[in-house]
N, CA, C and O atoms as a DFTB+ gen file, in Angstrom:
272 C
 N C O
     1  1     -88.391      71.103     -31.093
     2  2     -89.717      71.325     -31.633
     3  2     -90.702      70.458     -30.855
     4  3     -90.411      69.303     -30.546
     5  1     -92.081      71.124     -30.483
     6  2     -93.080      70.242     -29.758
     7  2     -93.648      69.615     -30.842
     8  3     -93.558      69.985     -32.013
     9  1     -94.448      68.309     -30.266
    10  2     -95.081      67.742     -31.459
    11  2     -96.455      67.163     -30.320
    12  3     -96.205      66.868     -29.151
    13  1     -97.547      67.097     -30.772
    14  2     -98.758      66.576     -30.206
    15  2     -98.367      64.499     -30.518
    16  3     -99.108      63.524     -30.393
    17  1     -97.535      64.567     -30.757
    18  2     -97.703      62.802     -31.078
    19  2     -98.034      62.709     -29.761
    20  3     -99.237      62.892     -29.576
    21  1     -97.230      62.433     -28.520
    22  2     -97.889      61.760     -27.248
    23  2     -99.490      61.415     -27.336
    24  3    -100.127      60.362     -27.327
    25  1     -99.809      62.702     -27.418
    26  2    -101.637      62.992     -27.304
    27  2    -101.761      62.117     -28.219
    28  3    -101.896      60.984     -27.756
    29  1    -101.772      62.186     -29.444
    30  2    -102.362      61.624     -30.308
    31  2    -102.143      60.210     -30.361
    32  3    -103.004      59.588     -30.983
    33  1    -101.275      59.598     -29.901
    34  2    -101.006      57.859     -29.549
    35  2    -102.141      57.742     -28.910
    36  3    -103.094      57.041     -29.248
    37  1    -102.049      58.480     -27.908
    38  2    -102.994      58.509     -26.331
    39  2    -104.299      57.936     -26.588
    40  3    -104.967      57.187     -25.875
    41  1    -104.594      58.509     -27.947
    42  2    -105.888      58.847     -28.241
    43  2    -106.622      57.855     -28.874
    44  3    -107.812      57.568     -28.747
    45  1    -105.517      57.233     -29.769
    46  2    -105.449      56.091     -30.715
    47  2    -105.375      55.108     -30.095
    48  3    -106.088      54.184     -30.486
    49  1    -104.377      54.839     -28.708
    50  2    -104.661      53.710     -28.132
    51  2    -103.461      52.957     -28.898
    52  3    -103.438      51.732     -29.022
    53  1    -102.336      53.932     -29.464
    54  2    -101.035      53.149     -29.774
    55  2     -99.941      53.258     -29.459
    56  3     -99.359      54.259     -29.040
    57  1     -99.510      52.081     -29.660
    58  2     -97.833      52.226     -28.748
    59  2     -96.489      53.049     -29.801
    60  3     -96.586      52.776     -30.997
    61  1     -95.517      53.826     -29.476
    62  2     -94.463      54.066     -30.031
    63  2     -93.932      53.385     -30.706
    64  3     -93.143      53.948     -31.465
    65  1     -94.053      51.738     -30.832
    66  2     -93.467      51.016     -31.471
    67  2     -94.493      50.443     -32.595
    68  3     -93.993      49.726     -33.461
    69  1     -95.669      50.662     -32.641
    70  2     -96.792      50.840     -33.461
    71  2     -96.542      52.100     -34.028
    72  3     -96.393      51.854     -35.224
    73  1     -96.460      52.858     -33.921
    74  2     -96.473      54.379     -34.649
    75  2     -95.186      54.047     -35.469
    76  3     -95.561      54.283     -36.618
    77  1     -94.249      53.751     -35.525
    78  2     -92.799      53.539     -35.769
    79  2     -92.820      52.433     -37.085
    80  3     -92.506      52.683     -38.249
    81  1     -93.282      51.157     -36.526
    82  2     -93.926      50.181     -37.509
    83  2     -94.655      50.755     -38.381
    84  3     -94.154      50.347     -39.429
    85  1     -95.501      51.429     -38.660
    86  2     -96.460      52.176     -39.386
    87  2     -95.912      53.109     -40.757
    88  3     -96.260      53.161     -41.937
    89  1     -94.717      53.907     -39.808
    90  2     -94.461      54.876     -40.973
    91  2     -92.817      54.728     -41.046
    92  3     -92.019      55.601     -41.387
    93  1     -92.608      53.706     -40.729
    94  2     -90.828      53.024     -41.322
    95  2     -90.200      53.472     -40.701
    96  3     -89.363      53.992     -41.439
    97  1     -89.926      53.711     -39.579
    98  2     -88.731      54.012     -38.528
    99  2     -88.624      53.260     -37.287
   100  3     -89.490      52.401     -37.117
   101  1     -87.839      53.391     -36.486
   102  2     -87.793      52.853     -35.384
   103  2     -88.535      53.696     -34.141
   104  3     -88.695      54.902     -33.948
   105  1     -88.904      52.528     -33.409
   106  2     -89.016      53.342     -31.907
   107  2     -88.001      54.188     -30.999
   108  3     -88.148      54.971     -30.060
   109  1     -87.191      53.808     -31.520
   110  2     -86.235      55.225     -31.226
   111  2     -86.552      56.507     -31.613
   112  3     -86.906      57.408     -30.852
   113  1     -86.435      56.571     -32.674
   114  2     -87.072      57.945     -33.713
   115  2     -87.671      58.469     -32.747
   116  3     -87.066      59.130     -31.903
   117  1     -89.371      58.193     -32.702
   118  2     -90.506      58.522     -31.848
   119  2     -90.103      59.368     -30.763
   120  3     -90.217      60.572     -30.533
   121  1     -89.452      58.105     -29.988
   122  2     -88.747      58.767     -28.928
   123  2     -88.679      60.029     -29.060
   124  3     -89.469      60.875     -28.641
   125  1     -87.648      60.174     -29.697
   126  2     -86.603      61.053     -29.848
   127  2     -87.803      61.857     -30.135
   128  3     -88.361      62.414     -29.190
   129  1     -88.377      62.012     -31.618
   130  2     -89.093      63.202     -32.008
   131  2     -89.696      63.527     -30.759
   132  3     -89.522      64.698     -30.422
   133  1     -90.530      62.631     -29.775
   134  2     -91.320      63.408     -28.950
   135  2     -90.911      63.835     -27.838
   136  3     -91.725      64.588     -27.303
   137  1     -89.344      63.545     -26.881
   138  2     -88.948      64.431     -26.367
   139  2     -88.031      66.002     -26.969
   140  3     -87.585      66.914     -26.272
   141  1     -88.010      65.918     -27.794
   142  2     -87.815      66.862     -28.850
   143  2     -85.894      66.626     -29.066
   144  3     -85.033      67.464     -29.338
   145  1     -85.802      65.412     -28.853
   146  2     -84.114      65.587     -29.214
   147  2     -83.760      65.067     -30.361
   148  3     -82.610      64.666     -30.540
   149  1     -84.969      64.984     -31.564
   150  2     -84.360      64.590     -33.056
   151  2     -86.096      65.582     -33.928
   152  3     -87.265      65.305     -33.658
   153  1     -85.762      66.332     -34.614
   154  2     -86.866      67.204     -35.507
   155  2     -87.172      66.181     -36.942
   156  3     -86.328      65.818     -37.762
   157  1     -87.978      66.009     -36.938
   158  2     -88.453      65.197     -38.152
   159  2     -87.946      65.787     -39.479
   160  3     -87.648      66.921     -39.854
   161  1     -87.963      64.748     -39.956
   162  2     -87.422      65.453     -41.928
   163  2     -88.852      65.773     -42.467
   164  3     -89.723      65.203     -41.809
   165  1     -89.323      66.551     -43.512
   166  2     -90.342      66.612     -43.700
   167  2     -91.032      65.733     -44.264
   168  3     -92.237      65.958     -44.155
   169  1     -90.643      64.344     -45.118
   170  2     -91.069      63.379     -45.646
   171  2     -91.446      62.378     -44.465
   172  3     -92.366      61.596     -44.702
   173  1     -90.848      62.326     -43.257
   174  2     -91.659      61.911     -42.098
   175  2     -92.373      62.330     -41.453
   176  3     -93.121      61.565     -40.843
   177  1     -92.478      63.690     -41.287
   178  2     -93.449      64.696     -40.891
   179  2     -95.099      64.439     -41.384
   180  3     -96.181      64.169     -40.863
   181  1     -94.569      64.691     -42.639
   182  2     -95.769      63.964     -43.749
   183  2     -96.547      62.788     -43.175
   184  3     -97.732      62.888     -42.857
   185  1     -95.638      61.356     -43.020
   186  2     -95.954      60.320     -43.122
   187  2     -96.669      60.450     -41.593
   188  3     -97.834      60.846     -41.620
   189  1     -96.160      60.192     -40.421
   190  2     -96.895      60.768     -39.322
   191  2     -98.098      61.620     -39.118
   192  3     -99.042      61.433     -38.351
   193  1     -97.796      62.963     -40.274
   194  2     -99.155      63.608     -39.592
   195  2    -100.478      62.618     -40.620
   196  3    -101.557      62.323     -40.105
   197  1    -100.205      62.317     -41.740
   198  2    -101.200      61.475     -42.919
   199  2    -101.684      60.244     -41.391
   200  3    -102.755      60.170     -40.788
   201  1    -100.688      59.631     -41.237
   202  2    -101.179      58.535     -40.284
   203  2    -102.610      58.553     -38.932
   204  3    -103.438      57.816     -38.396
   205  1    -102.035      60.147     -38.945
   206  2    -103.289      60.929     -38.125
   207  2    -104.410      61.411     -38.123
   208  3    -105.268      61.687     -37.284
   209  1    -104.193      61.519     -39.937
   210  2    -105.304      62.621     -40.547
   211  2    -105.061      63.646     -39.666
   212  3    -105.739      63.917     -38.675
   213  1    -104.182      64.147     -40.013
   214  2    -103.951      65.704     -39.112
   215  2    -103.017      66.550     -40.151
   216  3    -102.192      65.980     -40.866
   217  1    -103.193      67.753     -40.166
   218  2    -101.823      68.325     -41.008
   219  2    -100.756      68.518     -40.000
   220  3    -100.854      68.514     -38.773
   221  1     -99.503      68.723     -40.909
   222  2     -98.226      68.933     -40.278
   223  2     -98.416      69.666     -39.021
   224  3     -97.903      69.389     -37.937
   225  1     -99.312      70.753     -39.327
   226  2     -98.831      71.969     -38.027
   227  2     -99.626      71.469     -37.122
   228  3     -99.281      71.721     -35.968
   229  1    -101.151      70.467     -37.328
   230  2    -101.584      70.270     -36.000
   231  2    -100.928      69.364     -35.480
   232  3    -101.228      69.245     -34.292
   233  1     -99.844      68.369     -35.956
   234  2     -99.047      67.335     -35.063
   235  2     -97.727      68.143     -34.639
   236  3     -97.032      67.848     -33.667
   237  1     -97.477      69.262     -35.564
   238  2     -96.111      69.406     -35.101
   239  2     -96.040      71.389     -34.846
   240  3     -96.194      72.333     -35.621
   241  1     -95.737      71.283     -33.392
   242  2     -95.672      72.943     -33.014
   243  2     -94.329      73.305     -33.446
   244  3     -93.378      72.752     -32.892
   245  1     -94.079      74.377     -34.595
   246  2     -93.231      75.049     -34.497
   247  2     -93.473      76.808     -34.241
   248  3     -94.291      77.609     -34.694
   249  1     -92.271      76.927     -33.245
   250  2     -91.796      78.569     -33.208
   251  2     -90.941      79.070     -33.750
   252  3     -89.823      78.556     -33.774
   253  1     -91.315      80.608     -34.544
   254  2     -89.994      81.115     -35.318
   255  2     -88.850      81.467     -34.391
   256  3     -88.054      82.224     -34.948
   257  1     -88.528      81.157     -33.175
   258  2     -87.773      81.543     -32.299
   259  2     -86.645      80.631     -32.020
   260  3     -85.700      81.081     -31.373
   261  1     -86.625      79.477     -32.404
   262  2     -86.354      78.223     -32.538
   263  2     -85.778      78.199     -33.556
   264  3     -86.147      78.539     -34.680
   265  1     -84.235      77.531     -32.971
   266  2     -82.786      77.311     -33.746
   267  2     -83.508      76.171     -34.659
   268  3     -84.390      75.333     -34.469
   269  1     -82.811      76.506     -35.576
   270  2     -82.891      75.316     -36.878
   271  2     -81.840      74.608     -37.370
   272  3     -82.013      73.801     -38.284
Protein backbone atom coordinates (compact mmCIF):
# COMPACT_ATOMS: atom_id res chain seq x y z
CA UNK A 1 0.00 0.00 0.00
CA UNK A 2 1.31 3.67 -0.89
CA UNK A 3 1.10 6.10 1.80
CA UNK A 4 1.92 10.04 1.34
CA UNK A 5 3.83 9.92 4.87
CA UNK A 6 7.31 10.69 3.12
CA UNK A 7 5.65 13.98 1.71
CA UNK A 8 4.06 14.77 4.59
CA UNK A 9 7.27 14.49 7.09
CA UNK A 10 8.83 16.52 4.23
CA UNK A 11 6.52 19.05 4.81
CA UNK A 12 6.45 19.13 8.54
CA UNK A 13 10.05 19.20 8.74
CA UNK A 14 9.99 15.71 10.74
CA UNK A 15 12.07 12.95 11.21
CA UNK A 16 10.75 9.12 11.15
CA UNK A 17 11.77 8.82 14.50
CA UNK A 18 9.61 11.90 15.46
CA UNK A 19 6.61 10.59 13.64
CA UNK A 20 7.13 7.17 15.51
CA UNK A 21 7.63 8.97 18.99
CA UNK A 22 4.40 10.74 18.37
CA UNK A 23 2.00 7.98 17.68
CA UNK A 24 3.72 4.93 19.80
CA UNK A 25 5.70 2.90 17.53
CA UNK A 26 9.00 2.56 16.48
CA UNK A 27 11.03 3.90 13.68
CA UNK A 28 11.03 0.80 12.22
CA UNK A 29 7.28 0.70 11.70
CA UNK A 30 7.54 4.02 9.57
CA UNK A 31 10.00 2.51 7.73
CA UNK A 32 8.39 -0.22 6.93
CA UNK A 33 4.86 1.45 6.38
CA UNK A 34 6.53 3.80 3.92
CA UNK A 35 8.39 1.47 1.81
CA UNK A 36 5.28 -0.45 1.78
CA UNK A 37 6.65 -3.72 3.49
CA UNK A 38 4.31 -3.56 6.70
CA UNK A 39 0.28 -2.02 6.00
CA UNK A 40 -0.85 -0.20 8.99
CA UNK A 41 -3.61 -1.58 11.41
CA UNK A 42 -6.33 0.78 11.29
CA UNK A 43 -5.97 2.14 14.87
CA UNK A 44 -2.53 3.39 13.57
CA UNK A 45 -3.75 4.50 10.45
CA UNK A 46 -5.99 6.68 12.54
CA UNK A 47 -3.31 7.85 14.81
CA UNK A 48 -0.94 8.96 11.87
CA UNK A 49 -3.42 10.39 9.61
CA UNK A 50 -5.08 12.62 13.08
CA UNK A 51 -1.28 13.58 13.56
CA UNK A 52 -1.61 15.18 10.07
CA UNK A 53 -4.94 16.48 10.11
CA UNK A 54 -5.45 14.51 7.07
CA UNK A 55 -8.00 11.63 6.65
CA UNK A 56 -7.00 8.07 6.22
CA UNK A 57 -7.31 8.07 2.41
CA UNK A 58 -5.37 11.33 1.97
CA UNK A 59 -2.27 9.71 3.90
CA UNK A 60 -2.90 6.35 2.79
CA UNK A 61 -3.41 5.20 -1.14
CA UNK A 62 -5.26 2.19 -1.40
CA UNK A 63 -6.13 0.01 -4.66
CA UNK A 64 -8.87 -2.55 -4.93
CA UNK A 65 -6.35 -4.54 -6.90
CA UNK A 66 -4.16 -5.08 -4.08
CA UNK A 67 -3.68 -8.39 -2.11
CA UNK A 68 -4.84 -8.04 1.41
Amino acid sequence: METKIPQLRKKMKISQAELAAAVGVTRQTITSIETGKYIASLPLAFKISRYFDKTIEEVFIFSDTEDI
